[in-house]
N, C-alpha and C positions, 0 to 999 in steps of 0.2 A: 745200700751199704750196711753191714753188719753190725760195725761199731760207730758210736760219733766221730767225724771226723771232722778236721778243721780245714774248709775251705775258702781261700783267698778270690774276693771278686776281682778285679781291674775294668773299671768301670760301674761301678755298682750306684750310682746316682743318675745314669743313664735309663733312657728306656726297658734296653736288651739286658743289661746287668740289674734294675728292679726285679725283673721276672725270674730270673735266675737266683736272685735272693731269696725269692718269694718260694721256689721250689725247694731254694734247700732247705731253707727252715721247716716248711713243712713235713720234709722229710725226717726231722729231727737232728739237722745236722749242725755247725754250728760254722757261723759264717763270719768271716773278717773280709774288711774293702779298705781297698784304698781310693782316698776319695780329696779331691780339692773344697767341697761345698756340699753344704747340706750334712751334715755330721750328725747332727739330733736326732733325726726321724728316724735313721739306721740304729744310733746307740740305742733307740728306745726299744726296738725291737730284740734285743739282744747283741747286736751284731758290734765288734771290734772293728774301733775306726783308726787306721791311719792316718794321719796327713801328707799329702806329698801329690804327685802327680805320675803319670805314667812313661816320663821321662826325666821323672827324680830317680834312678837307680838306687840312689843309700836307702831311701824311703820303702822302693820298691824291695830291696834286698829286707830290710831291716817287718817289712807287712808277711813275707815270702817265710821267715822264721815260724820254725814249729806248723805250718800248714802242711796237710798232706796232699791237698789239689789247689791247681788256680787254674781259673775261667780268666782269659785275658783279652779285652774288646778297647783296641786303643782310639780313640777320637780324630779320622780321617777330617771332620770339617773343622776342627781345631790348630792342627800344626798341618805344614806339608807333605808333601807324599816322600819327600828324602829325610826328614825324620822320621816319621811313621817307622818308614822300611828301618833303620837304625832302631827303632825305640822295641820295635818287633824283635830284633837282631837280639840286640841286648838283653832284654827282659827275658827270654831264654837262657842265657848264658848264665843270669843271676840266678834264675832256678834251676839251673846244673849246679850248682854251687851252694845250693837247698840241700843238705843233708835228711831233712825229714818228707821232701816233695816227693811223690810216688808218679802224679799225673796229673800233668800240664795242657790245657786248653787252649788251643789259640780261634777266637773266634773271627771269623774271615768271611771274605765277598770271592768269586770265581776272578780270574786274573781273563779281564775280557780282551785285552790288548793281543795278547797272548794266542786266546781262544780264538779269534777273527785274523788270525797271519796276519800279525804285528798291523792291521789296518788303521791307521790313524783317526779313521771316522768312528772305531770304537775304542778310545781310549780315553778310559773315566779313572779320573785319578785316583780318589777314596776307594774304589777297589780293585785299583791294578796293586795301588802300594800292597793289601792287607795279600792278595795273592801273588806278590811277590816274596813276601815273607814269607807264607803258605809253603809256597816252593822249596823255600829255604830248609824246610822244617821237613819235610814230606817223607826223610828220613825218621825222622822222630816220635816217639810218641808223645801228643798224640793230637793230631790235628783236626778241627771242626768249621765246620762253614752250613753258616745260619742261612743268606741268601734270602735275610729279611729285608734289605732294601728299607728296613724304616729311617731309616734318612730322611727317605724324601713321600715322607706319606702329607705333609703339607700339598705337596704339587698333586696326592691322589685325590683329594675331596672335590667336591663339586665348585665349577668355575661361576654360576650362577644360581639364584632362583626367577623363573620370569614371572611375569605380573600373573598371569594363569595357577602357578604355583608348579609349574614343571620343574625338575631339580635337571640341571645340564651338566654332565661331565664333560670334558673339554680337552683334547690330548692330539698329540704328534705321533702315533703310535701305530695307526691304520689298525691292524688285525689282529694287534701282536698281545703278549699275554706276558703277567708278572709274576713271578711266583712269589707268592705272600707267607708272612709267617707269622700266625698271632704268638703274641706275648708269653701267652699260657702254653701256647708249643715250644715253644724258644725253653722257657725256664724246664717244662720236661724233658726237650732232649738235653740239655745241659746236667739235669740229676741223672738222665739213663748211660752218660756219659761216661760219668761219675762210677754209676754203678756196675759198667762192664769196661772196666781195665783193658782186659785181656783182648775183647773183640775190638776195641778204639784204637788199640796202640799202633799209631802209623798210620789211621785211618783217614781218608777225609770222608766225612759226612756231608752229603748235600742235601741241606734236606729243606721243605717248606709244607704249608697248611694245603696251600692248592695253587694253581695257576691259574691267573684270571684277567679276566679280557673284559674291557670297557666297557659294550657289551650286557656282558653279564651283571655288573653293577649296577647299571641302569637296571636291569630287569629283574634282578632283586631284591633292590633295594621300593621298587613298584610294588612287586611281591610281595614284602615284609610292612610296609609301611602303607600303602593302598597310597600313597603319592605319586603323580604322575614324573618321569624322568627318562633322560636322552641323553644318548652320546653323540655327539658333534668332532666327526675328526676335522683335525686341522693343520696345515702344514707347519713346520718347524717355524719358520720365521713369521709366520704367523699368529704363532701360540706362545712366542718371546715378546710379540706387540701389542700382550695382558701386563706386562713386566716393566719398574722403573729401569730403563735400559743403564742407567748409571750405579746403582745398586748388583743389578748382576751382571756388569763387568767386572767386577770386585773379583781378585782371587780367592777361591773357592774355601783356604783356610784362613778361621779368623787372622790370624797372626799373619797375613801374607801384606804385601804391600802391593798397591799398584805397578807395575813394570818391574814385576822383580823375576816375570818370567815363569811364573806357577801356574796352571790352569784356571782359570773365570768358573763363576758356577754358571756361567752362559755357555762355557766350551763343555764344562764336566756333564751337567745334566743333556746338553745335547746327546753328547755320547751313549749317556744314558738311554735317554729315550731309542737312539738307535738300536740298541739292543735288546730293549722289551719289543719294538716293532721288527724286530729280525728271530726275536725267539733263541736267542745264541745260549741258554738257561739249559742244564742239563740235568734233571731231578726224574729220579727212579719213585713214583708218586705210591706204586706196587708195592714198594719194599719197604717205603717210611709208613704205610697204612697198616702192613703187617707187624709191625714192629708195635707202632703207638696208632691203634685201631679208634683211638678216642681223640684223632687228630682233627681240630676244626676242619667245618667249612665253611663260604666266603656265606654262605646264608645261615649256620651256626654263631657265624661271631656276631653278624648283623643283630639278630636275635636276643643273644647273652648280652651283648655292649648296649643295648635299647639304641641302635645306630640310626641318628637322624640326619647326615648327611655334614654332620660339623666334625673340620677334624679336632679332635684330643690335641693339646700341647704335652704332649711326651716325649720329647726329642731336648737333652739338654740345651742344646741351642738357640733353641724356642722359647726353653725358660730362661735363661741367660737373659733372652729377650738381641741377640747377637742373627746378623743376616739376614735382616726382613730383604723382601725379593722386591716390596712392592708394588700390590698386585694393585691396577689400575680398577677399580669399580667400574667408572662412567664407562672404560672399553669390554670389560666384562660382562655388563648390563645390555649387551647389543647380542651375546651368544644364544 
């Protein structure tokens, strides 16, 4: 971008919305969030903090003043999928109604429901809502889809270590592959977004670091770290019987109630998985390497993060300390 310009996060205490912060500033740019928690660390950086939340509209209109861009990443494991789709809805409307907004981001997941002939075995709530929005929008400029999946990088890390010192991954997945996106990719394409208007407007970007298969995690994480490691497939209802079963029958957003008729993160991540092991992910890997030729890879990030097999708490929710799953030890320690 030419001049400073003042871009609004939504989500900006998030994972995906740190890295995104983290780009702009370094770009020289000058960054306002709207944010429920955690306000300090961002004012200290420079960054203008809002209070409000992503389904406060006055707040959101009142953060939206005087910006000329917003990145906008709404919190699918927080509210439901029929507010989300509204809070989506909305939150555009209000930036129509931004006299200083030039270009609007909506950061999104592929609409898998959709993708697989409305087939109910892939129907994952947290990214049917954001690509139902997506759709919405697809007229508009100017649409993004990250396709980072960090959601659920808790369920990526290793299910065990055995007394030998083997690191075991452990998945429903068979052969299938995820497309990943580090952090540091994310916050890039987010400023290259930024800094081409013209080629985004109306676009959806699918973009990720690499596709990768179980697999290959075991075998480079061997690679990088000279520790022994396995992938162990295992069937669906198998790999739910690591899981306190009372815990992830919970619906899948905090705010949900028991029988209120919302998706379980028992039903959501199912679906999930169905769709990393079906491969239904559709990323042009050619066209995101040409573009940003300095785009990790699954043994680059290992590398840079000194990755020893433990995941990172970087998912709001995590720090919230909101949705433990549960994970069973004593049945884990048998993988």
């Amino acid at each position: 971008m030419s001049a400073t310009k003042l871009i609004l996060v939504i989500g900006a205490t998030g994972a995906q919305g740190q890295a995104v912060i983290d780009a702009l500033l370094a770009a020289g740019e000058n960054g306002a969030a709207l944010i429920a928690t955690q306000a300090q660390a961002l004012a200290a950086r420079g960054v203008e903090c809002v209070q409000g939340s992503f389904s406060d509209f006055t707040a959101v209109a009142k953060a939206l003043d005087g910006a000329y861009g917003a990145w906008v990443n709404t919190d699918g494991s927080t509210v439901d999928d029929k507010e989300e789709i509204y809070a989506g809805m909305r939150i555009f409307e209000v930036a129509k109604q931004t006299r200083s907004l030039r270009h609007y981001v909506w950061s999104s997941l592929p609409y898998f429901f959709k993708k697989s002939g409305y087939d109910p075995n892939y129907k994952t709530q947290h990214a049917d809502a954001k690509g139902r929005v997506s759709e919405w929008l697809s007229v508009q400029p100017s649409v993004v889809s990250d396709g980072s999946l960090s959601w659920s990088i808790g369920i990526f890390g290793p299910m065990n270590v055995r007394k030998d010192g083997t690191v075991v991954w452990a998945a429903p997945m068979e052969d299938g592959r995820v497309p990943m996106i580090a952090l540091k990719d994310l916050g890039w394409w987010a400023r290259w977004t930024f800094d081409h208007r013209a080629e985004t407007s109306a676009r959806e970007l699918s973009i990720a670091s690499e596709h990768v298969g179980w697999e290959q995690i075991a075998e480079t994480f061997t690679k990088i770290t000279g520790r022994p490691a396995v992938y162990k497939r295992l069937a669906l209802d198998e790999w739910w019987g690591h899981f306190d079963a009372n815990l992830v029958d919970h619906p899948m957003a905090n705010e949900g109630r028991r029988g209120d008729g919302s998706m379980t993160i028992r039903e959501n991540v199912s679906a999930a998985w169905r769709v990393f092991r079906d491969d239904l992910f559709d990323k042009d890997m050619e066209w995101i390497r040409s573009v940003h030729p300095g785009t990790c890879t699954l043994e680059s990030w290992m590398r840079e993060n000194n990755y020893d097999g433990k995941a990172p708490t970087v998912l709001k929710n995590a720090l919230d300390g909101k949705n433990p799953w549960g994970l069973k030890p004593e049945v884990a320690a048998l993988l």
